[in-house]
C-alpha positions, -999 to +999 in steps of 0.1 A: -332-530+408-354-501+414-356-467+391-351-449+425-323-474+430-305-468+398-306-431+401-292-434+436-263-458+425-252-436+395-256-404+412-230-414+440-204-426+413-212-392+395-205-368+425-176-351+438-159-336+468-134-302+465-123-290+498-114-251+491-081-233+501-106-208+522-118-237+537-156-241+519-166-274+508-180-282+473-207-306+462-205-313+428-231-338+407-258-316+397-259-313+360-280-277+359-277-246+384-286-254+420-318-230+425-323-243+460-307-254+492-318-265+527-304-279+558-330-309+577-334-298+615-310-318+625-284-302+607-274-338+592-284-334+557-287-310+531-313-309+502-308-293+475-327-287+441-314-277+406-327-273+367-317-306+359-347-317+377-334-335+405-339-333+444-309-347+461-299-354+499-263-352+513-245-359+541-236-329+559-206-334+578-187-353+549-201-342+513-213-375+502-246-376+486-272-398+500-299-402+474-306-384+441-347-385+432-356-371+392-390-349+400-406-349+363-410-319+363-386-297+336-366-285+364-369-273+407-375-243+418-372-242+454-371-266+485-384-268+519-379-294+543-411-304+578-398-298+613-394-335+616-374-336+592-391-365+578-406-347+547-394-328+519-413-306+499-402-294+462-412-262+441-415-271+405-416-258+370-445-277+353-470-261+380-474-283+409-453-289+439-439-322+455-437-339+490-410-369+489-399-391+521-364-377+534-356-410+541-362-430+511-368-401+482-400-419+477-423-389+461-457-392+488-477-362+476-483-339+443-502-307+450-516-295+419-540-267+414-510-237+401-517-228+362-475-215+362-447-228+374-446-229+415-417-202+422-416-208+458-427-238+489-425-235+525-436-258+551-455-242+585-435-242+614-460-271+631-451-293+593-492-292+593-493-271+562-476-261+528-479-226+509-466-222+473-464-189+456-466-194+414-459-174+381-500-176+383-504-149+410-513-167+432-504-182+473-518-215+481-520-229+514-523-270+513-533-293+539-491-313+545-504-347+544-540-351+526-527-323+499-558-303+502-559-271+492-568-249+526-571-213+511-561-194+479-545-157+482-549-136+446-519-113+446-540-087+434-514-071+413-513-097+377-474-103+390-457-133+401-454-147+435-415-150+438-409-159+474-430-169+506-420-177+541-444-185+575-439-164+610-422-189+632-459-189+651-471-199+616-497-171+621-485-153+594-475-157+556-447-133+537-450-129+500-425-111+475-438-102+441-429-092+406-445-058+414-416-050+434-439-054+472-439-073+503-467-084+514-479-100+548-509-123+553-532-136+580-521-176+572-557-184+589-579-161+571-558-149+546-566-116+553-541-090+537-523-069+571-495-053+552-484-040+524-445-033+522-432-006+497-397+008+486-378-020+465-371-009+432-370-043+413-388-078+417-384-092+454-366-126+453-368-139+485-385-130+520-376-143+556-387-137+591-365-133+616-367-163+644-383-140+670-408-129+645-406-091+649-391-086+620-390-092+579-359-091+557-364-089+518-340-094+490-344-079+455-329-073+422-321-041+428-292-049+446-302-049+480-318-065+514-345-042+533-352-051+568-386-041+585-406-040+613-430-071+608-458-055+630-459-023+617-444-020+585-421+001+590-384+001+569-359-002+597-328-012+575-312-009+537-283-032+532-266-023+505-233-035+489-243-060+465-230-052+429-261-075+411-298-089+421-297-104+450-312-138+450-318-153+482-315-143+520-316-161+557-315-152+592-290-167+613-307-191+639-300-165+670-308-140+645-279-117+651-269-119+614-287-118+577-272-142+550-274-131+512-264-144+481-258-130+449-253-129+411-225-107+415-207-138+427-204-128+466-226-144+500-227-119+527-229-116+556-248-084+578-249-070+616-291-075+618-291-050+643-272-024+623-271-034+582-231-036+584-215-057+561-196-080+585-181-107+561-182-117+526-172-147+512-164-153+474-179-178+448-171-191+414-204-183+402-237-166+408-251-173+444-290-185+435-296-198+472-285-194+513-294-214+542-277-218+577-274-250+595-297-253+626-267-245+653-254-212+627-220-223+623-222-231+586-242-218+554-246-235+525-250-221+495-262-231+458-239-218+433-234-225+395-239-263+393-228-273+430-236-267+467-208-248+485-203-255+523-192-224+545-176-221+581-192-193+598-167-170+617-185-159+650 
């Protein structure tokens, strides 16, 4: 039997189910926190990633987990899965990033060229290219199947990358930093276009909305800012949080912003007007959001597990 074999055997006998009296589903097996989850397009699977330094696949609709994959790599630190679903690509800790086969958890590619650990991975909305943010201050753009590097983007500030996401064109890169600033890119030229100010902490996480007009940020100073991705400008503060906030999403029709927490909470916000519209409560620090493709569930990474939620329309 295969090491990949072996892993995936004693990973299914080491997982477990707990349906919630609220309703929420909980995927237990990972033996550190989860740091990052993601549905495939289909809305089959889920991936998530966690400090013990595993990648592992489950099956949406009942829990199970599919296959459990060991990166090498002292821990993951975010995950991103190609349009095709088909490939999934893996943020680590000992500088490099990695693509594995969705299918088998076969690891295909390693992209090294990051002197820190890579923070953050995204895959472009065509699946033709990766971009990793590191501790190193720097954005690298990589060619998705050769692994080349494409173009290199220096911060310019001496702070950490924390969070990237592509435009759904995939003409333009988002980047949150350590120097509390958003900034937009030209994902062709790399050519700096804007320059977002007004968080008072490190940004954790950054998303486009799925019309592209506009960019939501999440920081550690306990809120979500929303602006105008063409001109800059701050068109919403959403504020309630009690702690950082870690991670954020756009619902699919983008009517509604998902956030998660380490003061124990996932959110949920009117996009058009910053209202708090639901709020659902976890066992532990919320480290990761991300909605399934049709937005009637959000998953969520929270202490050791992945927690399943029913959206309320």
């Amino acid at each position: 039997m295969t090491r990949l074999a072996l892993l995936v055997v004693a990973s299914a006998l080491a997982t477990s189910l707990a349906r919630g009296a609220d309703g929420s589903l909980t995927l237990a097996g990972h033996k550190g926190f989860v740091t990052a989850v993601a549905f495939t397009p289909d809305g089959k699977r889920i991936v998530s990633g966690s400090e013990d330094d595993t990648v592992r696949l489950w099956d949406a609709k009942t829990g199970k987990e599919v296959w459990s994959v060991e990166v090498g790599a002292k821990g993951v630190t975010s995950v991103a899965v190609s349009p095709d679903g088909k490939r999934i690509a893996v943020g680590c800790w000992e500088r490099s990033a990695k693509v594995f086969d969705a299918d088998s958890g076969k690891e295909v590619l390693a992209l090294k060229g990051h002197k820190e650990t890579v923070t953050a991975v995204v895959v472009s909305p065509n699946g033709e290219r990766i971009a990793t943010g590191s501790a190193d201050d720097t954005l690298k753009l990589w060619h998705a199947k050769t692994g080349k590097l494409l173009l290199s983007l220096e911060s310019g500030n001496d702070y950490d990358v924390t969070a990237v996401c592509f435009s759904p064109d995939g003409k333009r890169l988002a980047s949150g930093d350590g120097d509390n600033v958003v900034t937009v890119w030209d994902a062709k030229t790399g050519k700096e276009e804007l320059s977002l100010s007004g968080h008072d902490a490190i940004v954790t996480a950054v998303a486009f909305s799925p019309d592209g007009k506009r960019l939501a940020s999440a920081s550690r100073d306990d809120t979500i800012r929303v602006w105008d991705a063409k001109t800059g400008k701050r068109l919403l503060t959403l504020k309630g949080h009690a702690d950082d906030v870690t991670s954020l999403a756009f619902s699919p029709d983008g009517k509604r912003v998902a956030s998660g927490s380490d003061d124990k909470t996932v959110r949920l916000w009117d996009a058009a007007t910053g209202d708090e519209v639901f709020r659902f409560k976890a066992k532990d620090a919320v480290t990761s959001v991300a909605f399934s493709p049709d937005g009637k569930r959000l998953a969520t990474g929270s202490g050791h597990a992945i927690v399943l939620w029913e959206v309320l329309k």
